[in-house]
Kinemage of the C-alpha trace (Angstrom):
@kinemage 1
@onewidth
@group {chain A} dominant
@subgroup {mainchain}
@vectorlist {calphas} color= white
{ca unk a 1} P 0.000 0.000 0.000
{ca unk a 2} L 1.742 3.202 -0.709
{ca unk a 3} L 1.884 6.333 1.848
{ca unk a 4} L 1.023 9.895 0.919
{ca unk a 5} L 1.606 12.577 3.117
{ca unk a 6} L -0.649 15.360 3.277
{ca unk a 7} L 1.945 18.358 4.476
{ca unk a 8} L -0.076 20.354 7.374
{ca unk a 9} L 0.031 23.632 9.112
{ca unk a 10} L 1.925 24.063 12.210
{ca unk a 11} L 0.069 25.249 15.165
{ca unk a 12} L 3.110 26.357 16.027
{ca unk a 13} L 6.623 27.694 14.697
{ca unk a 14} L 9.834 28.184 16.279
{ca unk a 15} L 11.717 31.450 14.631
{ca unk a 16} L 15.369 31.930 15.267
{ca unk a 17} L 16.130 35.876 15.880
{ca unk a 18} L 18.912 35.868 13.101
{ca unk a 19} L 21.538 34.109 10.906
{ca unk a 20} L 21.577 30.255 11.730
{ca unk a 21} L 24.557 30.174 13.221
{ca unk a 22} L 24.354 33.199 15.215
{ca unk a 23} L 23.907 33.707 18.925
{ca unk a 24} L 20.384 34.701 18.902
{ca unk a 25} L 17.353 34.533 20.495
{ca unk a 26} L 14.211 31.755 19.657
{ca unk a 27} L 10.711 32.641 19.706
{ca unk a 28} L 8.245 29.937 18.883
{ca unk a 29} L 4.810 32.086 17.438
{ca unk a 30} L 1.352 30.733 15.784
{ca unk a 31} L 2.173 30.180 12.471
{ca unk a 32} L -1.153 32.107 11.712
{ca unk a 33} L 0.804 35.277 13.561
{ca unk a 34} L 3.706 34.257 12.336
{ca unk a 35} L 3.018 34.382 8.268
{ca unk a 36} L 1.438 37.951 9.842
{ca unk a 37} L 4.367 39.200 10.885
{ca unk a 38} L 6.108 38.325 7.570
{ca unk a 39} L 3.846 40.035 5.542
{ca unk a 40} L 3.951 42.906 6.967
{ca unk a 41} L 7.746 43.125 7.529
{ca unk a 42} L 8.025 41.895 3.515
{ca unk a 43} L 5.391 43.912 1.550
{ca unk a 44} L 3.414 46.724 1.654
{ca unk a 45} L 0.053 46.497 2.822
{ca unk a 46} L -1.301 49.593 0.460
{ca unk a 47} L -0.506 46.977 -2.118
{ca unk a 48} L -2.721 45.568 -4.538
{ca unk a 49} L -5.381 42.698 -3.266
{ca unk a 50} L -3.791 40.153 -6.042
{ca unk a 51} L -0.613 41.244 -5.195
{ca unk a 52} L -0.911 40.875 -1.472
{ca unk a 53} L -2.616 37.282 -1.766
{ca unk a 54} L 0.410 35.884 -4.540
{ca unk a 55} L 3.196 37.085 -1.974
{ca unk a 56} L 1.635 36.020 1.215
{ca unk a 57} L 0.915 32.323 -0.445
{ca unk a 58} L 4.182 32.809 -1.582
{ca unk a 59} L 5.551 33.225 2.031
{ca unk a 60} L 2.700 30.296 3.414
{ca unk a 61} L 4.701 27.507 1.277
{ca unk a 62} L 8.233 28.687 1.773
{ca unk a 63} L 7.813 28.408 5.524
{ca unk a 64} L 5.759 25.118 4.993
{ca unk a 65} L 8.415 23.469 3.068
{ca unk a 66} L 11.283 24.675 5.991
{ca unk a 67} L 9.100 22.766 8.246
{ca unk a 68} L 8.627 19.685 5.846
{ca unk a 69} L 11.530 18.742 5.133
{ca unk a 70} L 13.130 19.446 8.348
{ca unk a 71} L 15.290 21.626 6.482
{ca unk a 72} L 17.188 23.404 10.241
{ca unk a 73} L 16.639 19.951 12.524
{ca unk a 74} L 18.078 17.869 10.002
{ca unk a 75} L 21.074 20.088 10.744
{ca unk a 76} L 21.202 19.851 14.365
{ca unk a 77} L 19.146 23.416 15.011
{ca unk a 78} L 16.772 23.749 17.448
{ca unk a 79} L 14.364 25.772 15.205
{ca unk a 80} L 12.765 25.548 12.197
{ca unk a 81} L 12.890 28.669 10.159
{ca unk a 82} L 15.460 32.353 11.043
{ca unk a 83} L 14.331 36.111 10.552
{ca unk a 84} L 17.534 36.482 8.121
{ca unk a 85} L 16.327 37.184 4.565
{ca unk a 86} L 20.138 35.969 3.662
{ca unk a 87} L 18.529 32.248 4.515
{ca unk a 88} L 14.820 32.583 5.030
{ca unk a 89} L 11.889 35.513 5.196
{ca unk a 90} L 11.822 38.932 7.653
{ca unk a 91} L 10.394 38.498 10.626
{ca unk a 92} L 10.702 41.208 13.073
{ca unk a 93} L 9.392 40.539 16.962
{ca unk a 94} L 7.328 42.501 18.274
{ca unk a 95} L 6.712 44.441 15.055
{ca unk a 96} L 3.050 45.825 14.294
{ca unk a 97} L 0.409 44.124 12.158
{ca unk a 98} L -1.208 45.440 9.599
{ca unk a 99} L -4.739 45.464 9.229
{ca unk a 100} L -5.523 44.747 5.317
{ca unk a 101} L -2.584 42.197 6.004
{ca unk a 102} L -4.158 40.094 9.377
{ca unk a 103} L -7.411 39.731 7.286
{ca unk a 104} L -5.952 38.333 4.717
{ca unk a 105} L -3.542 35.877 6.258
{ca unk a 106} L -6.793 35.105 8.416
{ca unk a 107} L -8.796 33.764 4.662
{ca unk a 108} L -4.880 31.818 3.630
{ca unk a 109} L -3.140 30.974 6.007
{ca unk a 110} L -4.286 26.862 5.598
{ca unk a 111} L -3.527 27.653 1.841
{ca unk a 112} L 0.144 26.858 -0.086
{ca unk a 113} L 1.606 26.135 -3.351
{ca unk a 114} L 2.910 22.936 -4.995
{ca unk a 115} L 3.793 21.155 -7.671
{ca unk a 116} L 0.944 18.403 -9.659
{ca unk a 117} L 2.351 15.544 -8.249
{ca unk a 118} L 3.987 16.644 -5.074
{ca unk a 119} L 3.174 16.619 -1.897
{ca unk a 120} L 5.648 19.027 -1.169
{ca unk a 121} L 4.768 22.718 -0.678
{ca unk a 122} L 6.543 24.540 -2.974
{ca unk a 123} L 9.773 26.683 -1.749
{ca unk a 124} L 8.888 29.860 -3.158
{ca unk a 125} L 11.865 32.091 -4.059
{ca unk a 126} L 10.713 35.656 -3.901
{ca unk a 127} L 12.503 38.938 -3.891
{ca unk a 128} L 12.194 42.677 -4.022
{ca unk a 129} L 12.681 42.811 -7.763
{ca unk a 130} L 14.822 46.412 -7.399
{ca unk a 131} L 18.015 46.015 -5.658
{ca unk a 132} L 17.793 42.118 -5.757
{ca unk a 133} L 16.387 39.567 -8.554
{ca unk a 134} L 15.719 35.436 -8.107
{ca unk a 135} L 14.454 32.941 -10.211
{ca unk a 136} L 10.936 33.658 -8.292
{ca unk a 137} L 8.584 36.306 -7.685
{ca unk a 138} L 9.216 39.581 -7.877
{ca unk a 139} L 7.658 41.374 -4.992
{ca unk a 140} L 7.632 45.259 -6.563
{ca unk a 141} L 6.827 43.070 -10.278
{ca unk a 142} L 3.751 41.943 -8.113
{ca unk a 143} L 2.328 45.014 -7.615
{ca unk a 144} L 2.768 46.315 -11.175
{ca unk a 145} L 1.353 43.151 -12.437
{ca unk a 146} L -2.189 43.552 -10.367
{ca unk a 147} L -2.261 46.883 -11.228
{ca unk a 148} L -1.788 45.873 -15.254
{ca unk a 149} L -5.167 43.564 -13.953
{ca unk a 150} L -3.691 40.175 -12.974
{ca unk a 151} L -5.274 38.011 -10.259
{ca unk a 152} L -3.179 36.137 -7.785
{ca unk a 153} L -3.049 33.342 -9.546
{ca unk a 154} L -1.954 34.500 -12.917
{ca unk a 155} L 0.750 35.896 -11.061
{ca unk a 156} L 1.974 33.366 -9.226
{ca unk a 157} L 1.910 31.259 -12.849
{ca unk a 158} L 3.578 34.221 -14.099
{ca unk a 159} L 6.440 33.518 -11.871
{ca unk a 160} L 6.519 29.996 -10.974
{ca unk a 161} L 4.935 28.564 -14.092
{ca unk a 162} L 1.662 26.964 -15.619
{ca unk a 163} L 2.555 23.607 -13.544
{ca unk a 164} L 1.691 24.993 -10.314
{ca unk a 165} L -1.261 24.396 -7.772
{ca unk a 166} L -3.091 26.073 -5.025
{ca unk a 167} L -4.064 23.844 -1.737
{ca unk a 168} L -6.684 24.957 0.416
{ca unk a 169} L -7.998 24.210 3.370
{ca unk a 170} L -4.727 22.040 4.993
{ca unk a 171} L -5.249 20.672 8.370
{ca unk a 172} L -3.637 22.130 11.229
{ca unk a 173} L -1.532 20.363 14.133
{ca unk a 174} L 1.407 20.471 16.099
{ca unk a 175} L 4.609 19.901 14.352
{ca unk a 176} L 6.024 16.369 13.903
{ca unk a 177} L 9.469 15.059 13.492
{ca unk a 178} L 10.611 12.675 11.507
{ca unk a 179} L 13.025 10.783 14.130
{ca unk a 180} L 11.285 7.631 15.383
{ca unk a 181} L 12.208 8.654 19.087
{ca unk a 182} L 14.201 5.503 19.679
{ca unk a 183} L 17.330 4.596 18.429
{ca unk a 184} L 17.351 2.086 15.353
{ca unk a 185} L 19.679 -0.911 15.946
{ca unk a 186} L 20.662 -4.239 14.346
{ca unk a 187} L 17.871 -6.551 14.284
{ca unk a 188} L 14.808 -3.743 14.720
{ca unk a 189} L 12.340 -4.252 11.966
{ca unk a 190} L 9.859 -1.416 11.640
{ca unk a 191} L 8.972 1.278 8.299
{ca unk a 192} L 11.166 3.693 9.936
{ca unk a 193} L 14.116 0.910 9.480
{ca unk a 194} L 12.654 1.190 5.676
{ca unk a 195} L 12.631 4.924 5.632
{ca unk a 196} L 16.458 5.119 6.709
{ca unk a 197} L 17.012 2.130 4.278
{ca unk a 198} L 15.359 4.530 1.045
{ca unk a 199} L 17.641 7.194 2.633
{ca unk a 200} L 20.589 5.231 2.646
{ca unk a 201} L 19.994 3.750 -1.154
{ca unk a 202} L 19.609 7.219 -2.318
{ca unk a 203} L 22.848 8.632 -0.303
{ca unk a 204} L 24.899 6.091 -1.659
{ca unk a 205} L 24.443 6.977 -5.767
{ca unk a 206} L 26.081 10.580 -4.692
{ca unk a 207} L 28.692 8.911 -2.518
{ca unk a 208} L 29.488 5.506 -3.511
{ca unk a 209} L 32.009 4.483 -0.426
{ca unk a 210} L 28.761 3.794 1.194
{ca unk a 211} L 27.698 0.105 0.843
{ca unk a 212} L 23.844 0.971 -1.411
{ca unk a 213} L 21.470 -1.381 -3.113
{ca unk a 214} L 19.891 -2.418 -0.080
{ca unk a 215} L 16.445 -4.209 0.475
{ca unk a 216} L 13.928 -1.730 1.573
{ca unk a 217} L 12.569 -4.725 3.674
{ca unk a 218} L 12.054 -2.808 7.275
{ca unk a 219} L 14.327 -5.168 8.324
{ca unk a 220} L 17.316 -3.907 10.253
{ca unk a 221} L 20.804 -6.559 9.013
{ca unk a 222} L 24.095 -6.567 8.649
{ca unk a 223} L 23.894 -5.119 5.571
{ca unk a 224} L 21.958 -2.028 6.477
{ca unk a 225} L 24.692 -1.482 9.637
{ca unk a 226} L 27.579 -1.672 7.404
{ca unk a 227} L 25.784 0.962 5.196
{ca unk a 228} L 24.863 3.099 8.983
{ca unk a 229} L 28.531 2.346 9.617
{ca unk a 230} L 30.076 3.969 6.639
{ca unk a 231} L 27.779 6.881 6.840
{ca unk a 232} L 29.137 7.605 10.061
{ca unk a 233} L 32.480 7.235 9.245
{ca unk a 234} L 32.305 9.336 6.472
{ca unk a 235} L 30.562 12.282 7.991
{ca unk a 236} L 32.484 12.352 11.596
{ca unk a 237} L 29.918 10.841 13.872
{ca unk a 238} L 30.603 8.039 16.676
{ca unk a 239} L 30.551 4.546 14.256
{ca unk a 240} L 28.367 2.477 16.353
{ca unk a 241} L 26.113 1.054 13.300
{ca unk a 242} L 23.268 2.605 15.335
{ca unk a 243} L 20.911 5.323 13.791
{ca unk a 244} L 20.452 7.660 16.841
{ca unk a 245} L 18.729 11.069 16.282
{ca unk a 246} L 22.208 12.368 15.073
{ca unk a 247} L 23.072 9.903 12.490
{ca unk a 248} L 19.122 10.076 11.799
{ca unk a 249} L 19.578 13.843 11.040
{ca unk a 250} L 22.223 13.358 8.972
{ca unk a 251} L 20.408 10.731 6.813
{ca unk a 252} L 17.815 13.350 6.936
{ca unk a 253} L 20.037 16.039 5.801
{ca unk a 254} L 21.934 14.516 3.051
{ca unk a 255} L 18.555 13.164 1.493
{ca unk a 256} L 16.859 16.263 1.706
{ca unk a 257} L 19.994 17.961 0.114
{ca unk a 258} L 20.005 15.064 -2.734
{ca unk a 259} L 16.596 15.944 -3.438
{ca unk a 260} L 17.313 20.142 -3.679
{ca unk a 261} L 19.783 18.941 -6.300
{ca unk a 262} L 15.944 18.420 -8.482
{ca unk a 263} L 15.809 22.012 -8.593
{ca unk a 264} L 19.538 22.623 -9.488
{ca unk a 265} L 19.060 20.374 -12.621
{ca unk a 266} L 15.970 22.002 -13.965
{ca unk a 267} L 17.691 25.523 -13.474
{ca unk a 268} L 20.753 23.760 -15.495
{ca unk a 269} L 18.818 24.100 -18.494
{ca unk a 270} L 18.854 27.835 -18.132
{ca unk a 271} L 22.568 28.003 -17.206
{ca unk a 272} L 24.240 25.175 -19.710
{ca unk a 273} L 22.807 27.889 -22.593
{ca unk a 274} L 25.704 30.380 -21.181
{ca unk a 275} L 29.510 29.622 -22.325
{ca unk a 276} L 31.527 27.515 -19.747
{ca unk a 277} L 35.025 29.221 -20.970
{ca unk a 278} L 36.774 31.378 -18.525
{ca unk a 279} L 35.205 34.862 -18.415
{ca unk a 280} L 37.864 37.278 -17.322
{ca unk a 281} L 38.013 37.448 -13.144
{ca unk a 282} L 35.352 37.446 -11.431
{ca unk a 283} L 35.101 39.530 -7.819
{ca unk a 284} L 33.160 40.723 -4.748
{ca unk a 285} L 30.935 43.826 -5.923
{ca unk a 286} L 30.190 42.310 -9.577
{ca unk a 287} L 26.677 41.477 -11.151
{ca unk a 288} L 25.266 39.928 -13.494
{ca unk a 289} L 24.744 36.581 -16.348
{ca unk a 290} L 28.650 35.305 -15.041
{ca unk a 291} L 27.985 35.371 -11.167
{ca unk a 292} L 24.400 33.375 -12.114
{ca unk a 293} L 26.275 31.031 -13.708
{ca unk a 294} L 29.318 31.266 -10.653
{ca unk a 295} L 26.419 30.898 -7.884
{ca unk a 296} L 25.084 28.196 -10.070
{ca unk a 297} L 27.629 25.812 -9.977
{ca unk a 298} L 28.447 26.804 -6.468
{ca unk a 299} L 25.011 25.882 -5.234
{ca unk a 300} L 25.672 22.285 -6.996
{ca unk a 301} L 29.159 21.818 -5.445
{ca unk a 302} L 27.818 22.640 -2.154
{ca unk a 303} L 25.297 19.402 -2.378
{ca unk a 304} L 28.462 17.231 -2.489
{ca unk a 305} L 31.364 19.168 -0.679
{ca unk a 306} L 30.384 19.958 2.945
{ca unk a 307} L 33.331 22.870 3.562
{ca unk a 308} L 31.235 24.920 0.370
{ca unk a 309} L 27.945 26.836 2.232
{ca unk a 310} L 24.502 27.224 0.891
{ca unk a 311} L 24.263 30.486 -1.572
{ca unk a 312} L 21.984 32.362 -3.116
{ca unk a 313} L 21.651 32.602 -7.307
{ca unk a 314} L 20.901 36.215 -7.349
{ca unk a 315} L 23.307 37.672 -9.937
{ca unk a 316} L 25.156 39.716 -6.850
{ca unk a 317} L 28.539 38.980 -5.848
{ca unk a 318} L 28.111 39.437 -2.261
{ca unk a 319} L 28.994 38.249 1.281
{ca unk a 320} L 27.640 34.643 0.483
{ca unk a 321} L 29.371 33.939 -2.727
{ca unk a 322} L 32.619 35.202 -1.658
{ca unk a 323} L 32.536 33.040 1.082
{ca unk a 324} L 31.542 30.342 -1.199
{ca unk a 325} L 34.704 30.430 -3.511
{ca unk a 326} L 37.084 31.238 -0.391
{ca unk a 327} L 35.507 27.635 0.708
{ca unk a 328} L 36.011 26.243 -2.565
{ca unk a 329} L 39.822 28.093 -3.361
{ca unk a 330} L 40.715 26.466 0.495
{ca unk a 331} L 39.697 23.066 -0.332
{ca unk a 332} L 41.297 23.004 -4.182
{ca unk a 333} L 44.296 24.031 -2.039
{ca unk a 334} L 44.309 27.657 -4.206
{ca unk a 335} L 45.363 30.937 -2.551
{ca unk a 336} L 42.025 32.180 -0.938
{ca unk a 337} L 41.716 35.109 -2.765
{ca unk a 338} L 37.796 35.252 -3.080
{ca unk a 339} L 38.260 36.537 -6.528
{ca unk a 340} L 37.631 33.826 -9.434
{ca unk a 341} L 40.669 33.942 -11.445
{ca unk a 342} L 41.303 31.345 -14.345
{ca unk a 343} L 42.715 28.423 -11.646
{ca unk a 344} L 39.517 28.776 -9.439
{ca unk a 345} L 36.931 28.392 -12.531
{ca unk a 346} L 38.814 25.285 -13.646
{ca unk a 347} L 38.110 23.602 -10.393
{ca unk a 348} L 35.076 24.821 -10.393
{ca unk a 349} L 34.053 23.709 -13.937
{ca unk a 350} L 35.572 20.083 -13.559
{ca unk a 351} L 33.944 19.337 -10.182
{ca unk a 352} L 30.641 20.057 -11.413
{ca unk a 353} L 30.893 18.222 -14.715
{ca unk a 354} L 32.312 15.375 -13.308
{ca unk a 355} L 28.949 15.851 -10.752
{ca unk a 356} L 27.064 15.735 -13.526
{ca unk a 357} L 28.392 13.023 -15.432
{ca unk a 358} L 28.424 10.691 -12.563
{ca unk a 359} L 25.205 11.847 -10.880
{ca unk a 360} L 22.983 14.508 -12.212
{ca unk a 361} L 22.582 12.445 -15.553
{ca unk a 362} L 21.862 8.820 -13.681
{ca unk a 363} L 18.446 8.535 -15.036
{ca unk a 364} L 18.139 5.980 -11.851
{ca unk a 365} L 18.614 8.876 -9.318
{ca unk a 366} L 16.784 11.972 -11.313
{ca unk a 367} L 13.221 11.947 -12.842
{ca unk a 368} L 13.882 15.054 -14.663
{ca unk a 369} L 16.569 16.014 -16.944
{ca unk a 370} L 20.095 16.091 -16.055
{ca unk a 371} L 21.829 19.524 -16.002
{ca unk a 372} L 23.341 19.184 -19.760
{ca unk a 373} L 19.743 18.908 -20.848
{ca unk a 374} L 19.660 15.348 -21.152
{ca unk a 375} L 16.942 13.358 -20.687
{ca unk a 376} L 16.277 10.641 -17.877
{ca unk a 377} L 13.874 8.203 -17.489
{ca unk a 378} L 10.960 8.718 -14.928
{ca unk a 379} L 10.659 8.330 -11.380
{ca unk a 380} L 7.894 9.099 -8.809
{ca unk a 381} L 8.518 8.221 -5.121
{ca unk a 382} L 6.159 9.212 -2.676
{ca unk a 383} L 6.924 11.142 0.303
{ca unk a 384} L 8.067 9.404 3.694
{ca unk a 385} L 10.485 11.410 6.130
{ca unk a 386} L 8.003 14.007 7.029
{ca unk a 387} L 5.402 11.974 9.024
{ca unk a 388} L 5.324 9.523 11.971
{ca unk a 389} L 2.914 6.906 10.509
{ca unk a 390} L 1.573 3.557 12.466
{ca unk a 391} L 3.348 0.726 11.241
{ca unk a 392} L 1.963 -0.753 7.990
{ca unk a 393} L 1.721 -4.675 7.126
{ca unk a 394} L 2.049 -3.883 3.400
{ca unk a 395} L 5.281 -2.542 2.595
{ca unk a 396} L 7.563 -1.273 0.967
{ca unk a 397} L 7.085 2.317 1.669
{ca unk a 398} L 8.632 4.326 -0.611
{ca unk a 399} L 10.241 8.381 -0.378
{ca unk a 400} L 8.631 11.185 -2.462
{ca unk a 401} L 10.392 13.685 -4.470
{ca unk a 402} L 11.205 17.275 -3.335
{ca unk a 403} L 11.238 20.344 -5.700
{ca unk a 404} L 12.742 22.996 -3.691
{ca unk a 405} L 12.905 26.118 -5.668
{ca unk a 406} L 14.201 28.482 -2.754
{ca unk a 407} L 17.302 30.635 -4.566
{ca unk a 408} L 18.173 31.868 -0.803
{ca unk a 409} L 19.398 28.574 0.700
């Protein structure tokens, strides 16, 4: 019998008070007050109707899919979504509501966006659409759309594309995490062992030191510790074969990362159009088609080398990028200039066609296209990690794909 998760609304959210890393304070809000508090902090509320609705369900499925896919737990955070627009959406305690804005959010708040097919809710990328640009919605090219006489809808398609839906009417309950709440161990059998089985199958295509092809059989064996094994050794954690709710995260966190690589590969459509020869330097301060393309295969690198951090494909050579090619100049064993010069962008270019060579075009691990543009078979999994279901006599259960289209990672 196969699984489908419905994703649901938090009663609750828990909102770190500034970059994920930094020393700052939690606050755990309604997500009703929360998406509130985002709205008005992000827009302004003598906007348009249409334009209003599209960036507040916008902002609904963004913080929906932090909270599915367990995007700061799987990482060891104790909080699921920060106030830094560098990583997430503004959210500024304490701040005023406004009015037009609280009704609103009152008629959407159960509402988000996904992809036919999906279960997911759709990570949104949005931005200002002045000083900064995404592949997403343009906040200001909202506005001007309703005003030209778009609906919310036709702008939301306008951005994210004709293969998009609206879900209404989600149910609402207190957030659920995906670790079983006991350790898994050698001889357990249970769907969770089969949900950290999937995980492991998928892991191993992107790093093949670690033992795959396993039977998704719920059964907890040797082969399924050597695989737990492995993964431990590889990513720094005590080796014990057991999948405690660190090694859990990290399965978590690796999968969920595999699966943002989805997004990467449809974007490489866009980006293998531009000329991979070496375009003169490239430095903090610049903008434009060469940093897309730079931030590009940055944000693919990062999937597979740890030391590389998350970035954002904006076009702006900023704080995040430089740090980004400092990561990838220290690890390539280059000077760590921050500035791309010709050495850098050969790394750079041969680590992510060897990538996609090896992985993005393994029609076995991608049911789109790979990055070149070449096409894979098909593959629908349905989702798993997000839920704590009852154990099920008819198995196997079976992962879903993920779409994340966040550019601010």
């Amino acid at each position: 019998m196969a699984i489908t998760v419905t994703p649901y609304i938090p009663t609750y959210i828990t909102v770190h008070l500034g970059t994920p890393d930094s020393q700052a304070e939690n606050v755990t809000v309604s997500f009703r007050d929360y998406i509130k508090n985002v709205a008005s902090s992000e827009v302004y509320p003598t906007w348009h109707v249409s334009a209003l609705r599209a960036n507040i369900l916008a902002q609904i499925s963004f913080a929906l899919n932090r909270v599915y896919t367990e995007f700061y737990p799987s990482q060891g955070y104790d909080f699921n979504i920060t106030s830094s627009t560098a990583y997430d959406q503004k959210f500024i305690k304490g701040r005023n509501i406004f009015d037009r804005v609280s009704q609103l959010v009152d008629a959407l708040f159960t509402d988000y966006l996904r992809r036919p097919g999906f279960a997911e809710p759709l990570a949104a990328s949005f931005c200002n659409g002045t000083t900064s640009t995404c592949d997403g919605l343009s906040q200001w090219g909202s506005e001007h759309l309703a005003q030209e006489g778009y609906d919310s809808v036709e702008i939301l398609r306008r951005y994210y594309g004709e293969n998009l839906e609206i879900v209404t009417g989600a149910p609402i309950q207190d957030i659920q995490y995906s670790y079983p709440g006991a350790p898994l161990r050698l001889g357990d059998v249970s769907p969770e062992v089969q949900v950290a089985q999937v995980m492991l199958n998928r892991i191993a295509v992107a790093y093949p030191a670690i033992p795959g092809a396993l039977a998704v059989d719920g059964i907890f064996g040797p082969a399924t510790e050597d695989a737990v094994r492995e993964v431990q050794h590889v990513f720094n954690l005590a080796v014990d074969g057991v999948v405690g709710r660190s090694t859990w995260y990290m399965l978590v966190h690796l999968y969920t990362g595999i699966l943002r690589l989805s997004e990467l590969v449809s974007l490489g459509q866009t980006y293998f159009q531009l000329d991979f020869a070496y375009p003169d330097p490239i430095a903090y301060g610049q903008e434009g088609e060469a940093v897309s393309l730079l931030q590009y295969l940055l944000s693919v690198l990062s999937e597979f080398y740890l030391t590389i951090p998350f970035l954002t494909i904006d076009g702006i050579f900023g704080d995040e990028t430089l740090a980004a090619v400092k990561a990838l100049q220290q690890d390539a064993g280059l000077a760590q200039t921050g500035v791309v010069d010709e050495a850098t962008w050969d790394v750079l270019v041969d680590r992510f066609l060897g990538i996609d060579r090896t992985v993005l075009s393994n029609p076995a691990f991608f049911p789109y296209e790979s990055a070149a543009g070449e096409a894979v078979g098909p593959e629908h999994l349905q989702d798993y990690l997000a839920a704590h279901p009852d154990p099920l006599p008819d198995l196997p259960l079976t992962l879903g794909d993920r779409d994340p289209e966040r550019s601010r990672l």
